[in-house]
Biotite code that builds the C-alpha atoms (Angstrom):
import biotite.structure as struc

atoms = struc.array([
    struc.Atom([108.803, 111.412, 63.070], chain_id="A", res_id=1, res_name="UNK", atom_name="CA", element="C"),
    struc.Atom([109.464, 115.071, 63.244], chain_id="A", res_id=2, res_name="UNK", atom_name="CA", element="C"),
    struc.Atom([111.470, 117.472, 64.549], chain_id="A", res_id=3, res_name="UNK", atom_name="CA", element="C"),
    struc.Atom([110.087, 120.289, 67.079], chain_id="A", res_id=4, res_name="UNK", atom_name="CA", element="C"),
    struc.Atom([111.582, 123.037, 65.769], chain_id="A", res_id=5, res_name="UNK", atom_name="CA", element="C"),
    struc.Atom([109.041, 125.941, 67.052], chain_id="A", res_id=6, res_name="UNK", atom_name="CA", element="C"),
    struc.Atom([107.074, 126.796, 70.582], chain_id="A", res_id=7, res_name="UNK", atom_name="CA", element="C"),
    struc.Atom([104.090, 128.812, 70.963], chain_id="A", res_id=8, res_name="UNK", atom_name="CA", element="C"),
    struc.Atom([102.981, 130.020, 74.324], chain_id="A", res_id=9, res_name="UNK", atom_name="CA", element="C"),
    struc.Atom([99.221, 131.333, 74.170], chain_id="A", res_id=10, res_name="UNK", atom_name="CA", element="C"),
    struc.Atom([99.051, 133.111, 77.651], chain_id="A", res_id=11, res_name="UNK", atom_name="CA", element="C"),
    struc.Atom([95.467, 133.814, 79.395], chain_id="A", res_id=12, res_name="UNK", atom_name="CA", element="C"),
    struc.Atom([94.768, 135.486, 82.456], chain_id="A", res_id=13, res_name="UNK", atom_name="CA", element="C"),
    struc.Atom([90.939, 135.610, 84.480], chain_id="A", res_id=14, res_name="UNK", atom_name="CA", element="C"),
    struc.Atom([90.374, 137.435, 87.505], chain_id="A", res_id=15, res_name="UNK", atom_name="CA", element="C"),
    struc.Atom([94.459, 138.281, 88.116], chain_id="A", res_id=16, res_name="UNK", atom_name="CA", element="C"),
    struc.Atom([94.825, 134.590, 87.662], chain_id="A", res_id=17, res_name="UNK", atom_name="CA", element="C"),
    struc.Atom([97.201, 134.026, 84.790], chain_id="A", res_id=18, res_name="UNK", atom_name="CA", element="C"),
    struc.Atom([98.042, 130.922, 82.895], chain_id="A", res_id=19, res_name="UNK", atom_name="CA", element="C"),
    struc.Atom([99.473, 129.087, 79.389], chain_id="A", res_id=20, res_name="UNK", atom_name="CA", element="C"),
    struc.Atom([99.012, 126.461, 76.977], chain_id="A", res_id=21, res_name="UNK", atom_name="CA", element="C"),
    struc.Atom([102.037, 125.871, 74.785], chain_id="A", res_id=22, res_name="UNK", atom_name="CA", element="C"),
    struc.Atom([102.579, 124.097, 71.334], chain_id="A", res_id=23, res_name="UNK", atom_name="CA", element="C"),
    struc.Atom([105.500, 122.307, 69.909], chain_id="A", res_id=24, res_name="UNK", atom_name="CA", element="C"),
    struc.Atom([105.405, 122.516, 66.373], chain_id="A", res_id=25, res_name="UNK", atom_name="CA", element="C"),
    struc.Atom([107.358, 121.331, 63.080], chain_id="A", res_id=26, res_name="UNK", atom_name="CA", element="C"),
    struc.Atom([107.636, 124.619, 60.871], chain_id="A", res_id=27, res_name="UNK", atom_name="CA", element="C"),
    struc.Atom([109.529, 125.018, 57.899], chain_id="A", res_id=28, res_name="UNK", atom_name="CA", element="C"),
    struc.Atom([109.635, 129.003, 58.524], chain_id="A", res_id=29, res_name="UNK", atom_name="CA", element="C"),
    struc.Atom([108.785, 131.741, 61.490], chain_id="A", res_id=30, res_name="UNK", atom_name="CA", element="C"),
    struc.Atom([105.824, 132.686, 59.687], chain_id="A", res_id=31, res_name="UNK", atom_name="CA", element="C"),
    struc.Atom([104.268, 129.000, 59.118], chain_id="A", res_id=32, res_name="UNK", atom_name="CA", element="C"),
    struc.Atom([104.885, 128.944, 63.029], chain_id="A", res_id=33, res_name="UNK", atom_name="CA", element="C"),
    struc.Atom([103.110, 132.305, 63.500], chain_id="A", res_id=34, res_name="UNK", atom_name="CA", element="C"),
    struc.Atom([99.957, 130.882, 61.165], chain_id="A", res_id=35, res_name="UNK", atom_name="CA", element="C"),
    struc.Atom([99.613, 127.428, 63.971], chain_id="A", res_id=36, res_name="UNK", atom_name="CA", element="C"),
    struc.Atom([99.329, 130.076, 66.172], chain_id="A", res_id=37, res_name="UNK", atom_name="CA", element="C"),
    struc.Atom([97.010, 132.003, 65.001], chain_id="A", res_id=38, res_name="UNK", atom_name="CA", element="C"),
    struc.Atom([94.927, 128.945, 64.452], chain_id="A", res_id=39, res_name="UNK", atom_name="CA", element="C"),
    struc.Atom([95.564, 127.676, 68.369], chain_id="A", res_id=40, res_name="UNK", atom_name="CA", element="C"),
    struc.Atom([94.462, 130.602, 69.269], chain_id="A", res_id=41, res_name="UNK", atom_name="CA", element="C"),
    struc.Atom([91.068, 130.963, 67.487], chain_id="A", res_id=42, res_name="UNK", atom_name="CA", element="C"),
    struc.Atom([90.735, 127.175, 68.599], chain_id="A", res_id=43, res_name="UNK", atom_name="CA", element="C"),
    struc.Atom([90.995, 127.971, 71.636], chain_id="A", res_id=44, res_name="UNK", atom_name="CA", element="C"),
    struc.Atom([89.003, 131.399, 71.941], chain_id="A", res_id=45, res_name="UNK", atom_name="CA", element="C"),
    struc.Atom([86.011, 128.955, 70.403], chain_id="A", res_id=46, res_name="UNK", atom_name="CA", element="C"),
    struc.Atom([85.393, 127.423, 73.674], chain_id="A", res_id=47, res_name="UNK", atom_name="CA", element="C"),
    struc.Atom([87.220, 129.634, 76.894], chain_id="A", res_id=48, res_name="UNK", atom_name="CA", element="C"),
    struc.Atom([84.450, 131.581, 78.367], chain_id="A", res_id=49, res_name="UNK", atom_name="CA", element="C"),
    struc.Atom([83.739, 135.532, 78.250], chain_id="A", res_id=50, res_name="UNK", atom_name="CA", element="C"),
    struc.Atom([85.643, 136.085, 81.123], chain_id="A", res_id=51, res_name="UNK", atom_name="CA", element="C"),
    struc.Atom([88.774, 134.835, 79.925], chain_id="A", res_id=52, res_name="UNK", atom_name="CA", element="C"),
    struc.Atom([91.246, 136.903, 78.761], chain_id="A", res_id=53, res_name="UNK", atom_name="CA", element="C"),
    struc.Atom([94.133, 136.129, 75.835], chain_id="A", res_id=54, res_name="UNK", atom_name="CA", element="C"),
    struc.Atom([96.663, 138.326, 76.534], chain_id="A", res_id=55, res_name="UNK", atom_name="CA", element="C"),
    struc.Atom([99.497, 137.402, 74.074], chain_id="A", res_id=56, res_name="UNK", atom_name="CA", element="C"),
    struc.Atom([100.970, 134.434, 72.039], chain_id="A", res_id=57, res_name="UNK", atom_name="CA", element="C"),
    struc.Atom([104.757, 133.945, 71.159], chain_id="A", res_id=58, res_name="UNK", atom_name="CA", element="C"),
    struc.Atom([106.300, 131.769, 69.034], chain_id="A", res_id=59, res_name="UNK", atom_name="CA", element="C"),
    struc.Atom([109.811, 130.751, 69.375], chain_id="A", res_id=60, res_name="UNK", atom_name="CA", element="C"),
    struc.Atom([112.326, 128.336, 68.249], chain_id="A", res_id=61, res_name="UNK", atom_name="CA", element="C"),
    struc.Atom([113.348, 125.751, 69.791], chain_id="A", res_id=62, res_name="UNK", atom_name="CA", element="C"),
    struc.Atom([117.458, 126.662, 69.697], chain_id="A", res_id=63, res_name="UNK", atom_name="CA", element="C"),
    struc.Atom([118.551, 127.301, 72.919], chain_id="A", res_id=64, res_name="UNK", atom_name="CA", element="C"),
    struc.Atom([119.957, 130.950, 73.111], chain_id="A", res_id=65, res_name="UNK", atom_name="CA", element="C"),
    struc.Atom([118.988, 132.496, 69.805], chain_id="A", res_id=66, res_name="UNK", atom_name="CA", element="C"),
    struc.Atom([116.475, 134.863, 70.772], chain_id="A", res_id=67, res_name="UNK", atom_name="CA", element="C"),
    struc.Atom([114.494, 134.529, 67.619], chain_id="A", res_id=68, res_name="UNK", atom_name="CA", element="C"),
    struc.Atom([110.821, 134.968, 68.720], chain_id="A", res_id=69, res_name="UNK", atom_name="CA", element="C"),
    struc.Atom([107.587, 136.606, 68.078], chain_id="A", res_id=70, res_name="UNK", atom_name="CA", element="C"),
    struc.Atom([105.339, 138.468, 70.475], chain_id="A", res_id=71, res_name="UNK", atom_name="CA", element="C"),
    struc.Atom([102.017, 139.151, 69.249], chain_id="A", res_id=72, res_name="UNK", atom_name="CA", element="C"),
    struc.Atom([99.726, 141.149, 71.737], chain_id="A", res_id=73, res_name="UNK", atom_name="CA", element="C"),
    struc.Atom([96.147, 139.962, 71.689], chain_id="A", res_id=74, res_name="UNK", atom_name="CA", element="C"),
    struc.Atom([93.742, 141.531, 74.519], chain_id="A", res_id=75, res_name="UNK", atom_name="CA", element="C"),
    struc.Atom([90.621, 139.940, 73.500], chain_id="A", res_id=76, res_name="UNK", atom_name="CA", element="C"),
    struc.Atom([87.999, 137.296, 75.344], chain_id="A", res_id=77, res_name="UNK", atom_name="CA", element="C"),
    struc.Atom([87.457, 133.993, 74.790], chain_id="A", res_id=78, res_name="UNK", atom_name="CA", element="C"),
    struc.Atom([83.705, 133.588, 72.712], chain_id="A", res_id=79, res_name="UNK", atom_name="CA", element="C"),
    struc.Atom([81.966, 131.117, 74.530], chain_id="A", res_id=80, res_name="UNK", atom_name="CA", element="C"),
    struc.Atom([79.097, 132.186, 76.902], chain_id="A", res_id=81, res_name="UNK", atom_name="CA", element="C"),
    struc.Atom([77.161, 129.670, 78.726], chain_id="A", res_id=82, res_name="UNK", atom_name="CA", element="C"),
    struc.Atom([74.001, 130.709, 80.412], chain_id="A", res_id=83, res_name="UNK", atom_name="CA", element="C"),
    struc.Atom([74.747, 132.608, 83.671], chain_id="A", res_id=84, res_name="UNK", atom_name="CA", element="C"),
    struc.Atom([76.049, 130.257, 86.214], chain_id="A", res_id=85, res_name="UNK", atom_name="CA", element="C"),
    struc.Atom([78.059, 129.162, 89.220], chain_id="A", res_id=86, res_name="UNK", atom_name="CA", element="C"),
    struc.Atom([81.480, 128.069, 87.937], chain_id="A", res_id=87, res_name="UNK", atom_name="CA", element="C"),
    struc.Atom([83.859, 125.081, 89.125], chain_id="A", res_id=88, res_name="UNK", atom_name="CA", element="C"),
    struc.Atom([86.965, 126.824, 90.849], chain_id="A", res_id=89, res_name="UNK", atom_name="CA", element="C"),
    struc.Atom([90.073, 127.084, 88.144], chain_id="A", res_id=90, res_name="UNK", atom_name="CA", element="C"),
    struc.Atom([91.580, 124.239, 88.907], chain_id="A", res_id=91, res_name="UNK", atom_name="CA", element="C"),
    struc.Atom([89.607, 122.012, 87.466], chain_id="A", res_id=92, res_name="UNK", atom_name="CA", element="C"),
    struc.Atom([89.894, 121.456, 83.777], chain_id="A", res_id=93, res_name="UNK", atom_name="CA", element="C"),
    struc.Atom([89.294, 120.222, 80.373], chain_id="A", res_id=94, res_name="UNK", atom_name="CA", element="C"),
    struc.Atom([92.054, 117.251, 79.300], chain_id="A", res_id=95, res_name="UNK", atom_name="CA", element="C"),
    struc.Atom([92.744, 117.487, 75.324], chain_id="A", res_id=96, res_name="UNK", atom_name="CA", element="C"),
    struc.Atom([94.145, 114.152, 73.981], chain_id="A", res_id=97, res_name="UNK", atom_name="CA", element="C"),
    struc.Atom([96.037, 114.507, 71.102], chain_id="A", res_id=98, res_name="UNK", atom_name="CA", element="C"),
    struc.Atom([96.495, 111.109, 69.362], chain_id="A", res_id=99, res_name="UNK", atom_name="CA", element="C"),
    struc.Atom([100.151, 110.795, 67.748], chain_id="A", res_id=100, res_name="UNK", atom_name="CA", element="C"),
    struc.Atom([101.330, 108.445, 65.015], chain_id="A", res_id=101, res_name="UNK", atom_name="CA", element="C"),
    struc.Atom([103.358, 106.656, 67.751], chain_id="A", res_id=102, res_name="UNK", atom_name="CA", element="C"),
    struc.Atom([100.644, 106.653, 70.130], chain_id="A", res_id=103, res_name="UNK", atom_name="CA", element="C"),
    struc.Atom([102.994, 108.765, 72.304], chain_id="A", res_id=104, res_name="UNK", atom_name="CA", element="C"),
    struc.Atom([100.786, 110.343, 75.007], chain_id="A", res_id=105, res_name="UNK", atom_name="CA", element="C"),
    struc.Atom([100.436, 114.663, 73.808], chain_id="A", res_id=106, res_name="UNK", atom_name="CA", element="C"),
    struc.Atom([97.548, 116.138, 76.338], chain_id="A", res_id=107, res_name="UNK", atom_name="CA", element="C"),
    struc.Atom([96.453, 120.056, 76.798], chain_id="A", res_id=108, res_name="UNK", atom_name="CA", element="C"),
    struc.Atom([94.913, 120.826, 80.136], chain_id="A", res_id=109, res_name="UNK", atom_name="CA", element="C"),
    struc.Atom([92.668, 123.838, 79.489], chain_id="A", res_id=110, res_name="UNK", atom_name="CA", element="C"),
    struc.Atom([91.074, 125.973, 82.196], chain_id="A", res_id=111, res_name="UNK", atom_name="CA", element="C"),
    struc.Atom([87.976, 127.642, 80.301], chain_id="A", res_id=112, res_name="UNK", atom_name="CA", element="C"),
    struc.Atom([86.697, 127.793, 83.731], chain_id="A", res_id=113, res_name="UNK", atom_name="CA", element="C"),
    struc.Atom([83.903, 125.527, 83.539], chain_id="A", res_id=114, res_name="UNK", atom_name="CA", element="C"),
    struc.Atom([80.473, 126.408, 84.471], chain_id="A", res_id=115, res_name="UNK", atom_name="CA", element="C"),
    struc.Atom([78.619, 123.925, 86.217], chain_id="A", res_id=116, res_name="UNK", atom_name="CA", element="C"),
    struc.Atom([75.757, 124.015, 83.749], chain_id="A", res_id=117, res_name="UNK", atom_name="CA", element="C"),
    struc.Atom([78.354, 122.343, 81.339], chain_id="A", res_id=118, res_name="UNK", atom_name="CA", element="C"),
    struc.Atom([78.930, 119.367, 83.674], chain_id="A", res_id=119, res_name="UNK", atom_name="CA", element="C"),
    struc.Atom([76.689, 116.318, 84.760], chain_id="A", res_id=120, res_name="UNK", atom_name="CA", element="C"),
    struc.Atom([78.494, 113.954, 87.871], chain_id="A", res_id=121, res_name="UNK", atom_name="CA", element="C"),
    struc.Atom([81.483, 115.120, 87.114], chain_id="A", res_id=122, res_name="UNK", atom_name="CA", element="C"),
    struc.Atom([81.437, 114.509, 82.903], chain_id="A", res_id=123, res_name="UNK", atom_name="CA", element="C"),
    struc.Atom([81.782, 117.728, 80.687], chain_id="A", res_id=124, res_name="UNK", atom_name="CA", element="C"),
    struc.Atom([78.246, 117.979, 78.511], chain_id="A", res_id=125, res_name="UNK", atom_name="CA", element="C"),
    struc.Atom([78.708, 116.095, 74.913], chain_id="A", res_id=126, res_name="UNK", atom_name="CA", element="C"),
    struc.Atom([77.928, 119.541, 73.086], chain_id="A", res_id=127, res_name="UNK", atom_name="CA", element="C"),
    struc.Atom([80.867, 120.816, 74.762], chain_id="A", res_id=128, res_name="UNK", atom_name="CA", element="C"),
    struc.Atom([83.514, 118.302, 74.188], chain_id="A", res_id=129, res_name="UNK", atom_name="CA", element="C"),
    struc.Atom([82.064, 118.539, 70.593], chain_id="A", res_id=130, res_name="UNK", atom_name="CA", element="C"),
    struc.Atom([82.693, 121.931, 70.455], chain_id="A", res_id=131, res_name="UNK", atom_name="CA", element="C"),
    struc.Atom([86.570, 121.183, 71.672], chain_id="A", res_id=132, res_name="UNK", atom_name="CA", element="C"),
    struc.Atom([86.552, 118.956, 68.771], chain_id="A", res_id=133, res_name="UNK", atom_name="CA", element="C"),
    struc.Atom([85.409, 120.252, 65.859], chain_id="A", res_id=134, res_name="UNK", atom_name="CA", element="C"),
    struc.Atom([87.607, 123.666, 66.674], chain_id="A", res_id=135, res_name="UNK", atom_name="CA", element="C"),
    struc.Atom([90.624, 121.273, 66.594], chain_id="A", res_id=136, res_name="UNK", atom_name="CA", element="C"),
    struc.Atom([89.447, 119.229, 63.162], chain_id="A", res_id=137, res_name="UNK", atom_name="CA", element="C"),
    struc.Atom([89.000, 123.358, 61.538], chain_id="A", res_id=138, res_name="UNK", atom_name="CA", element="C"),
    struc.Atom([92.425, 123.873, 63.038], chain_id="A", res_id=139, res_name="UNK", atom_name="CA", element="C"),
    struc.Atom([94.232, 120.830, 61.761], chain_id="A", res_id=140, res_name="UNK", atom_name="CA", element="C"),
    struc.Atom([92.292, 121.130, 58.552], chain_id="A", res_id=141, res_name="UNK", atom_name="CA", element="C"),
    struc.Atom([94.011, 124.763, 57.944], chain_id="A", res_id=142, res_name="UNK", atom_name="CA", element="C"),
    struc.Atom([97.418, 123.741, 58.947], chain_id="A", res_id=143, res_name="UNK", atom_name="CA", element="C"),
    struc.Atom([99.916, 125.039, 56.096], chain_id="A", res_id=144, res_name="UNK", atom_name="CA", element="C"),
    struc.Atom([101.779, 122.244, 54.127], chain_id="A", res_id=145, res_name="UNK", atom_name="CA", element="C"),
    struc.Atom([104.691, 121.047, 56.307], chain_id="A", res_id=146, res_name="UNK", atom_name="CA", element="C"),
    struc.Atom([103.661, 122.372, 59.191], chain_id="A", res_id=147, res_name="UNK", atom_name="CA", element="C"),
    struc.Atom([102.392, 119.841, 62.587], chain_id="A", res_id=148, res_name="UNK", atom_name="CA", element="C"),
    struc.Atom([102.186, 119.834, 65.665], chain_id="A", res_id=149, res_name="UNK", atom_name="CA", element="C"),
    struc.Atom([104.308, 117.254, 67.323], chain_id="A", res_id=150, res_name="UNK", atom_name="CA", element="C"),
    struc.Atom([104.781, 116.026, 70.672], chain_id="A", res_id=151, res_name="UNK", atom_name="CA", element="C"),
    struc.Atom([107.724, 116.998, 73.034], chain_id="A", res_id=152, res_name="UNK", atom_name="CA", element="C"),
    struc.Atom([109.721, 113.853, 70.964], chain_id="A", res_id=153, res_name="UNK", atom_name="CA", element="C"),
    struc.Atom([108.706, 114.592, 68.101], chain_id="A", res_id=154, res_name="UNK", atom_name="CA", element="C"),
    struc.Atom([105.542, 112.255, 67.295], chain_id="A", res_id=155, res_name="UNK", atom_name="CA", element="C"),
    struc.Atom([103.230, 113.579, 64.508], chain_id="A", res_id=156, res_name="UNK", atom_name="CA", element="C"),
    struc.Atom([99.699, 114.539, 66.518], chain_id="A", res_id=157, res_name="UNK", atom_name="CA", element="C"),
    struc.Atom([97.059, 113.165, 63.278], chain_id="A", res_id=158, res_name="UNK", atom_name="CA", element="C"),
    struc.Atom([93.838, 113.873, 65.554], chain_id="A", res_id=159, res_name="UNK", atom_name="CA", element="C"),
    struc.Atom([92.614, 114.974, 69.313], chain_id="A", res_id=160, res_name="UNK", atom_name="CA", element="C"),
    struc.Atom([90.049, 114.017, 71.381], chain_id="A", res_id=161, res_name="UNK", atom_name="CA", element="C"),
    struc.Atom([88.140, 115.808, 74.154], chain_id="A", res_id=162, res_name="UNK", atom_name="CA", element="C"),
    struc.Atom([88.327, 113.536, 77.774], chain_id="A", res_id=163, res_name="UNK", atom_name="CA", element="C"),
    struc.Atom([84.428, 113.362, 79.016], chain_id="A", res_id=164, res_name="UNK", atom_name="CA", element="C"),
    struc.Atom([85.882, 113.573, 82.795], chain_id="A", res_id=165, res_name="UNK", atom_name="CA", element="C"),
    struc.Atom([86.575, 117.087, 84.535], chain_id="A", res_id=166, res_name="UNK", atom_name="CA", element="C"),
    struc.Atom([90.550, 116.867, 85.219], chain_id="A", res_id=167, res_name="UNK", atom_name="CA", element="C"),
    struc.Atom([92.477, 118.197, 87.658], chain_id="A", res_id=168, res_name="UNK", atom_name="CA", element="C"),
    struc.Atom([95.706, 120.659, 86.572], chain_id="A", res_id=169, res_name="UNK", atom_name="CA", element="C"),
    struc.Atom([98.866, 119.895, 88.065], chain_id="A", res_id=170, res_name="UNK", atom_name="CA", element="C"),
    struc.Atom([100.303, 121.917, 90.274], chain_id="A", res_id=171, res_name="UNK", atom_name="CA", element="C"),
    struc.Atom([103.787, 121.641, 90.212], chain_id="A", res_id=172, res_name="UNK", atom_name="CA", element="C"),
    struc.Atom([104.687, 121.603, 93.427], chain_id="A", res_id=173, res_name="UNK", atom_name="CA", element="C"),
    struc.Atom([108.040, 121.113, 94.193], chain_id="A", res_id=174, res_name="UNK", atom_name="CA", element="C"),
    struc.Atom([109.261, 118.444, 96.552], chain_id="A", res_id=175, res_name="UNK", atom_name="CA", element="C"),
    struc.Atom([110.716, 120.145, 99.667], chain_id="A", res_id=176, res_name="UNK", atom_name="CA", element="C"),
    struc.Atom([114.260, 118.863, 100.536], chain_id="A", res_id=177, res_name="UNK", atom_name="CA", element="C"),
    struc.Atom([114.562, 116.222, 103.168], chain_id="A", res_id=178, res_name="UNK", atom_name="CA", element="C"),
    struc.Atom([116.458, 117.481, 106.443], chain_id="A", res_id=179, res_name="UNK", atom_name="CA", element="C"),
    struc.Atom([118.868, 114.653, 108.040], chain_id="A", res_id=180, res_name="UNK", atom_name="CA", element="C"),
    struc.Atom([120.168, 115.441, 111.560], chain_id="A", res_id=181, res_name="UNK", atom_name="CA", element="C"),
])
């Protein structure tokens, strides 16, 4: 079992819409932590569309008040560029299932957005969940000695899966506080 002992944000924005992925990660040093990101990032430019835009990545540790971070500005667009189309509205998204050693559940919700040309009665295309997949086997593949991503308690993620059903993201609402008279 390991230990979290980084974070790294990867923050995106489309259309003055702006959103984030994050990463726990077991890294001996700040600049093992800074290579995983590096490598989420190109994972993840792979298969977000042209219109997205990666604005930054940090990585942090995990130590509460310490202030020890990295921000690395990126500007540049995600690679993948489907045939002109209509697209689904940014809500829905691709789930990422990353399978632990504990079976502990670790998912990514990622909104590429998704064209409808990529999706057939609500499944995402097989060449596109491929895609997904082989980015993350190149990424795991490269990941420096010591270094893994983990989920939040710590479970070793050993491989990740692409879900063939369009997902919903969560929206965080907040329960509004009950009144009594």
């Amino acid at each position: 079992m390991g230990v979290p002992t980084h974070r790294i944000e990867i923050r995106k924005s489309r259309l003055g819409k702006n959103w984030s992925n994050d990463y726990l990660v077991e890294a001996p040093t700040m600049d093992d932590a800074v290579t995983m990101a590096e490598g989420a990032l190109a994972w993840e430019k792979s298969f977000h569309m042209l219109s997205v835009n990666f604005d930054y990545y940090r990585v942090s540790t995990m130590s509460v008040g310490d202030r020890i971070f990295r921000h690395v500005v990126v500007n540049e667009l995600g690679v993948a560029n489907p045939t002109p189309a209509d697209f689904l509205p940014l809500f829905n998204t691709v789930r990422f299932d990353m399978q632990t050693l504990d079976s502990d559940p670790c998912r990514k919700y990622f909104r590429l957005p998704l064209a409808e040309v990529l999706v057939e009665n609500e499944v995402i295309l097989a060449a596109t969940r491929t895609n997904i997949d082989s980015g993350f086997a190149t990424w795991y593949a490269a990941w420096p000695d010591g270094t893994n991503v983990v989920s939040r308690i710590g479970h070793l993620v050993i491989n990740g899966s692409c879900s063939p059903i369009v997902q919903m993201r969560q929206l965080h609402r907040h329960k509004r506080p009950t009144i009594i008279p």
